[in-house]
N, C-alpha and C positions, 0 to 999 in steps of 0.2 A: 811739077804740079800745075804750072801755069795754063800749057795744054789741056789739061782735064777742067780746068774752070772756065778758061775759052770754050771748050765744047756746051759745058753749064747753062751759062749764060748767052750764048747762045740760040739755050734749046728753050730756057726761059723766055727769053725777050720772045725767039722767031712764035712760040706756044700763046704768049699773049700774060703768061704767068706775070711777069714782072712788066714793067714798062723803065728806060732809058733815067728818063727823071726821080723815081723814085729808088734806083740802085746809087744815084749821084747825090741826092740829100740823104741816103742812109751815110753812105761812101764818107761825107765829112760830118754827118752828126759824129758818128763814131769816133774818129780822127779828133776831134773836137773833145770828145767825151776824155777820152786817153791823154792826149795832149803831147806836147814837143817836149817833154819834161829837161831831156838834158840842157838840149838847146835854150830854153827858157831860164834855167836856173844859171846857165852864165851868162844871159842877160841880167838876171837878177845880181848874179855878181858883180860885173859892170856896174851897174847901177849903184850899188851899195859903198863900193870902194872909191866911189866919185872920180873916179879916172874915165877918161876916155880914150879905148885902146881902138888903132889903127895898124897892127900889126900880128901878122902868120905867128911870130914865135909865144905872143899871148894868150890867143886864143889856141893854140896847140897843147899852152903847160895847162890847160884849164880842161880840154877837150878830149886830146887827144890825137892820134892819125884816127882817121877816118878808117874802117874795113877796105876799101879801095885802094889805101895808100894815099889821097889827100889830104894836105894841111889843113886846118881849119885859121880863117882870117877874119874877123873882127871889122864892121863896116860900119862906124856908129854916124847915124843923124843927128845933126848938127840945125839950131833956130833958121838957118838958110840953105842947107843940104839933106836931100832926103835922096837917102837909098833905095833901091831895087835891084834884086838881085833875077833876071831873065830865065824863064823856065827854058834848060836847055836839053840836050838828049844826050848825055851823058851815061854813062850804062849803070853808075851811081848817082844818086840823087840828095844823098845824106840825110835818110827817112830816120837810123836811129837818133840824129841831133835835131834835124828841124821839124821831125813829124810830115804824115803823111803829104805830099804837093797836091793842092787844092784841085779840086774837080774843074774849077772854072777859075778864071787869073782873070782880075780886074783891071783896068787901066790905072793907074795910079791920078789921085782928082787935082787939077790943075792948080784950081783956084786956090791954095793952102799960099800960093806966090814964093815957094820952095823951089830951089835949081834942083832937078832929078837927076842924080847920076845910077846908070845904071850900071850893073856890074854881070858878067856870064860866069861860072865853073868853069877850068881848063886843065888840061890831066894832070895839072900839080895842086891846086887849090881848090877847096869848096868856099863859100861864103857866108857868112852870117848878120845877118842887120843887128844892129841894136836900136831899137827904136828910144828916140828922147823919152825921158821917163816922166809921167803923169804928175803933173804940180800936186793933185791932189794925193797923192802916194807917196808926200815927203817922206813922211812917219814911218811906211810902211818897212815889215821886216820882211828878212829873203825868203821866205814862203809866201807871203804876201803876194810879192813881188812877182814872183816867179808864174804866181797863177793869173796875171795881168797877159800877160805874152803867150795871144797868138799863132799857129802855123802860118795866118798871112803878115804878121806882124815881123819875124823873123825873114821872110823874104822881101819884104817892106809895100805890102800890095795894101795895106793897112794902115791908115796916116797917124793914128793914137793905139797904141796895146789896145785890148779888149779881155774883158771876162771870157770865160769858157763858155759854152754852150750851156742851156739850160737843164735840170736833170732827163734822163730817156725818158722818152713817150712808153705808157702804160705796157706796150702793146710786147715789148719783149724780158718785161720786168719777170716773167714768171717762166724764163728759159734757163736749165743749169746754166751758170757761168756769167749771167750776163751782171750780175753785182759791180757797179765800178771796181772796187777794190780786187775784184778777183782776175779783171782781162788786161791785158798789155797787148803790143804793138811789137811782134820781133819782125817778119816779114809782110810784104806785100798781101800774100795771098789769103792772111789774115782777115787782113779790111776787106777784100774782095768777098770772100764767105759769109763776113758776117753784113755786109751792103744786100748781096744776094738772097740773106736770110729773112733779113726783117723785111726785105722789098717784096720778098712772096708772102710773108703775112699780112704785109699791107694789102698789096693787090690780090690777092687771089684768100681771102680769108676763109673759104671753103676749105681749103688746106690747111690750114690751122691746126686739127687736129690731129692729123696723122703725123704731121711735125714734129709736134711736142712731144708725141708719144716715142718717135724715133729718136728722138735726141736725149730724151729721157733715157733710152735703152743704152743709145751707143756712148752714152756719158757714164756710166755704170762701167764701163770697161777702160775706162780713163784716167786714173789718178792723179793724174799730173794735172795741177792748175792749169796751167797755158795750152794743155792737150784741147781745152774746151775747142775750139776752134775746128779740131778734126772731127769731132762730134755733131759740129753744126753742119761739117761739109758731108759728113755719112748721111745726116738728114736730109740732108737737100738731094742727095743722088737718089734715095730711097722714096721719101715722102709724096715730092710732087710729083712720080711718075702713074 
């Protein structure tokens, strides 16, 4: 499918429909929206159990292998050590644990006067940060917890956890499917659909309605919850031509 959404957005961008910036801030509202849930909840774990793990076999009885076959390893920050984990190109990237990789990778900010170690993926291991946990978050329990952390937090591009994103903008609140509660994150080409989607109703709002009208239809033929997504990508082949 990937080729067919390459051709997509393609014909959107070269068309004028969408623009670069606004398929990039949909790209991680979303991402944000859904969240690193696994990944974050063994940070939560961590945290909770006051240990600080530094080891493959920890994070794997918690985790998992990876679908790739990589262990997952445990890289927790320390009051004078702060992790980063180096976006590499890897053919896996470990999206179902750490959530989508951010559109734009920040430099990690100097001034905190933390020694940076950085860390890469290599065909045996993935990584995961734990970031020191928020003094004011004593109290907090592991859902609490869990929704403190994240996608830059987990790769340590983020010097404190952070709250999630704030709830969606108006503007796709009246598309089947788009209820938090109803979308998840299994594949890439997911986030790509729905980045593409809301990016043509932002930029191109003339289109709008022929949109919703198609997604309306091709969601009627969908039952499956997480189907939403191929509904959005029928719309978009259909609507903005």
């Amino acid at each position: 499918m990937n080729p067919l959404l390459d051709r997509l957005e393609g014909e959107l961008l070269g068309r004028g429909l969408v623009t670069r910036d606004s398929v990039d801030r949909w790209t991680d509202r979303h991402a944000d929206e859904v969240g690193p849930r696994h990944g974050a909840q063994a940070v939560a774990r961590v945290w909770g159990s006051g240990l600080h793990l530094d080891a493959t076999a920890a994070a794997a009885a918690v985790l998992g292998r990876c679908a790739c076959g990589r262990r997952w390893r445990y890289v927790p920050d320390t009051p004078t050590v702060r992790n980063v984990v180096l976006p590499g190109t890897p053919r896996c990237t470990g999206w179902r644990v750490l959530g989508a990789p951010p559109t734009r990778y920040r430099e990690p900010d100097a001034r905190t006067g933390r020694q940076v170690t950085f860390w890469s993926d290599d065909a045996t291991t993935h990584h995961l940060v734990v970031p020191l946990r928020p003094i004011e978050a004593r109290d907090a329990g592991p859902f609490e917890l869990a929704a403190l952390v994240s996608r830059t937090a987990l790769r340590g591009f983020e010097d404190t956890p952070a709250p999630h994103a704030a709830p969606p903008a108006e503007i796709g609140c009246g598309l089947p499917g788009y209820a938090h509660d109803e979308r998840a994150l299994d594949s890439p080409w997911e986030l790509r659909v729905f980045a593409l989607l809301l990016a043509t109703l932002t930029d191109s709002p003339d289109r709008e309605p022929s949109l919703r009208a198609e997604v309306e239809r091709a969601a009627k033929d969908l039952p499956v919850r997480r189907s939403i997504y191929v509904a959005w990508l029928r719309a978009l082949l259909v609507g903005p031509g």
